[in-house]
C-alpha positions in Angstrom: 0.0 0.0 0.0 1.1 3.7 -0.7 1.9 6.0 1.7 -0.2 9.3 1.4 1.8 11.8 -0.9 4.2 9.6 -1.8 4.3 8.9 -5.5 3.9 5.4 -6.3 6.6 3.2 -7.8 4.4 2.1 -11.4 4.5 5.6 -11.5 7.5 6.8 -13.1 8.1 4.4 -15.6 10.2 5.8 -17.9 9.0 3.8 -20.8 5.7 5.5 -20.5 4.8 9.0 -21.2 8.3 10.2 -20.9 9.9 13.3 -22.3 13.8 14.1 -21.7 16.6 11.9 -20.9 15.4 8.6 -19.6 18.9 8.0 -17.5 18.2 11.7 -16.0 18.1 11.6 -12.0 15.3 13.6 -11.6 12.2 12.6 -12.5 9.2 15.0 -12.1 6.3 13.2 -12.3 3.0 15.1 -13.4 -1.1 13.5 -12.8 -2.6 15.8 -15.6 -5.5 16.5 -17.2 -5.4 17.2 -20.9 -8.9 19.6 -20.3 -7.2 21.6 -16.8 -6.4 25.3 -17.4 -4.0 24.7 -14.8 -2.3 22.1 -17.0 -2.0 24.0 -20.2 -0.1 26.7 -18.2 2.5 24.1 -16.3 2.7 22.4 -20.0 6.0 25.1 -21.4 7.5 25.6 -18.0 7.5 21.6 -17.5 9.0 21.7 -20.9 11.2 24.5 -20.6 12.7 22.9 -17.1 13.2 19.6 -19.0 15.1 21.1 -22.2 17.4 23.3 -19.9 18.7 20.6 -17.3 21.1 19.5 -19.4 19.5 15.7 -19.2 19.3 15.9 -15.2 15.7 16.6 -15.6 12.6 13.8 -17.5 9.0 14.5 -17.2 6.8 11.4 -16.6 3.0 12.5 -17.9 0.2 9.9 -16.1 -3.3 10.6 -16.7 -5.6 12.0 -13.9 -8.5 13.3 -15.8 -11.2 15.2 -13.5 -14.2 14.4 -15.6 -16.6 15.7 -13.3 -15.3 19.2 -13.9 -13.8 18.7 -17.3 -16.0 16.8 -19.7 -14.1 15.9 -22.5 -11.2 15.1 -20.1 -11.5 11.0 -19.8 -11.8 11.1 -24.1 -8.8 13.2 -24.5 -6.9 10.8 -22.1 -8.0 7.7 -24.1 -7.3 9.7 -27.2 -3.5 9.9 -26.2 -3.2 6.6 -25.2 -3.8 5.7 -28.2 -1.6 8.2 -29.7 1.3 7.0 -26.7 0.8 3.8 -28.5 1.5 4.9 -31.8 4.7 7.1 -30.3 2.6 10.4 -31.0 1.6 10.8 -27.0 3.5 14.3 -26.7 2.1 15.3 -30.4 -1.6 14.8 -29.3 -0.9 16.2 -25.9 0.1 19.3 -27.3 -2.3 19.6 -29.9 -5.3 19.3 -26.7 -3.6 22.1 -24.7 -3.5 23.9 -27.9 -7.1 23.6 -29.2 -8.8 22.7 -25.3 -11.6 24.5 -25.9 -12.1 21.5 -28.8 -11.8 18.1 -27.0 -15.2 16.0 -28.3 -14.9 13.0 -30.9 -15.3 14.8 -33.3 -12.3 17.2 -32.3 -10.0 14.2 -31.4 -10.8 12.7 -34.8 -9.4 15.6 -36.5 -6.4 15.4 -34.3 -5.8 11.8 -35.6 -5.9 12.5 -38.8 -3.5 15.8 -38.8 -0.9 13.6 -36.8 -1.8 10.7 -39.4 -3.3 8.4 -36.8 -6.5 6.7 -37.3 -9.6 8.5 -35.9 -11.1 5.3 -35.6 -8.3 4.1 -33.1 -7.9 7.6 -31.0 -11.5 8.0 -30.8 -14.7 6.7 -30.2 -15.3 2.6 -29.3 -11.7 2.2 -30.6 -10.1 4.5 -27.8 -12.5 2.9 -25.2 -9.3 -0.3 -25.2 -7.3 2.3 -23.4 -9.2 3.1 -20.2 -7.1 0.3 -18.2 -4.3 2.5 -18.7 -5.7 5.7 -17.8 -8.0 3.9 -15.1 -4.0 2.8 -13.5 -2.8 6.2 -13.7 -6.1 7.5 -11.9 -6.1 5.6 -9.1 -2.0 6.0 -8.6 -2.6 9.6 -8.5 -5.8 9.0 -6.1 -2.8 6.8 -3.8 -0.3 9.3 -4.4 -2.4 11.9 -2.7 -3.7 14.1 -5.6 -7.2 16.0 -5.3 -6.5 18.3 -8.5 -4.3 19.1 -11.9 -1.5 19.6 -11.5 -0.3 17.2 -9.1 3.6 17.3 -9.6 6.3 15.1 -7.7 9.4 16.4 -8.1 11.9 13.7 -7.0 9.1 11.7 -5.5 8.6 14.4 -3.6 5.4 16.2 -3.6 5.7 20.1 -5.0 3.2 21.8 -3.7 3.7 25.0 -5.2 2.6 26.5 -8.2 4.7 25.5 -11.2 6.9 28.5 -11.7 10.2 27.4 -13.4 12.8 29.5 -10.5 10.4 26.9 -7.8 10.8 23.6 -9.8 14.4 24.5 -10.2 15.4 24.6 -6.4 12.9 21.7 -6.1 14.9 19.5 -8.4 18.1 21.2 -7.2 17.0 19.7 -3.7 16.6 16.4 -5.5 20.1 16.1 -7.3 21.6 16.8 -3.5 19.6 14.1 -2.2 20.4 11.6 -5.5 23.8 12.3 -4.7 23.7 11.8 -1.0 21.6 8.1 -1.2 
């Protein structure tokens, strides 16, 4: 069982929704929701703390769609399943922060077919194979302690602040000292 706040281990597989070095030391580990505001906004920083670490940083995306306050959140996260499948999980990621206002079937369909995926596969009855994995992520994130989107684990470690890039910098800084200490 998982202690409250503490990421769980299934979490951070690097394999799995993984952008930047997969050897880096840090991992910050995001539960996201492709349909959050709050999400969109962390999206570039995340990005931006990952491409400047010089391959001490990776960001580990798992799903934690709040469908009770976002809609069209649980088919965007099938959606990029389907896309992770298909190697195109950051593609499609992007392109829902980009249009979020545009997250229905239909909307997902045309996402498909601009990043040359089948719409049949990414959404609709075909995505529905996909909610196991999302489903997994959802209830890690419930384990791991998170109640909303962002939920970022910096090192394991939960970062409770809001994701400014100078913040996850000394977070991760924090977490290189303690990489190098254990």
């Amino acid at each position: 069982m998982s202690t409250p706040g503490a990421a769980p281990a299934r979490s951070v597989d690097p394999e799995r929704h993984a952008y930047g070095e997969p050897s880096a030391p840090v991992t910050v580990l995001e539960y996201g929701d492709l349909e959050c505001p709050h999400c969109r906004a962390a999206a570039p920083v995340l990005r931006e703390l990952v491409d400047t670490s010089q391959g001490q940083v990776r960001l580990v995306w798992r799903h934690f769609p709040l469908f009770e306050v976002h809609p069209h959140a649980l088919t965007a996260a099938l959606a990029s399943e389907a896309a992770g499948e298909r190697g195109r999980f950051w593609e499609l990621h992007d392109r829902c922060f980009a249009d979020q206002s545009h997250l229905a079937d239909v909307d997902l369909r045309r996402h498909a077919l601009a990043l040359g995926l089948d719409p049949d596969v990414v959404a609709g009855v075909g995505a529905q194979r996909y909610a196991p994995a999302v489903e997994v992520d959802y209830l890690a994130g419930i384990a791991a302690g998170a109640q909303g989107t962002p939920t970022l684990f910096v090192g394991g470690q939960p970062f409770r602040e809001r994701a400014e890039l100078g913040r996850l910098r000394a977070a991760v800084d924090v977490a290189l000292a303690r990489a190098r200490q254990g």
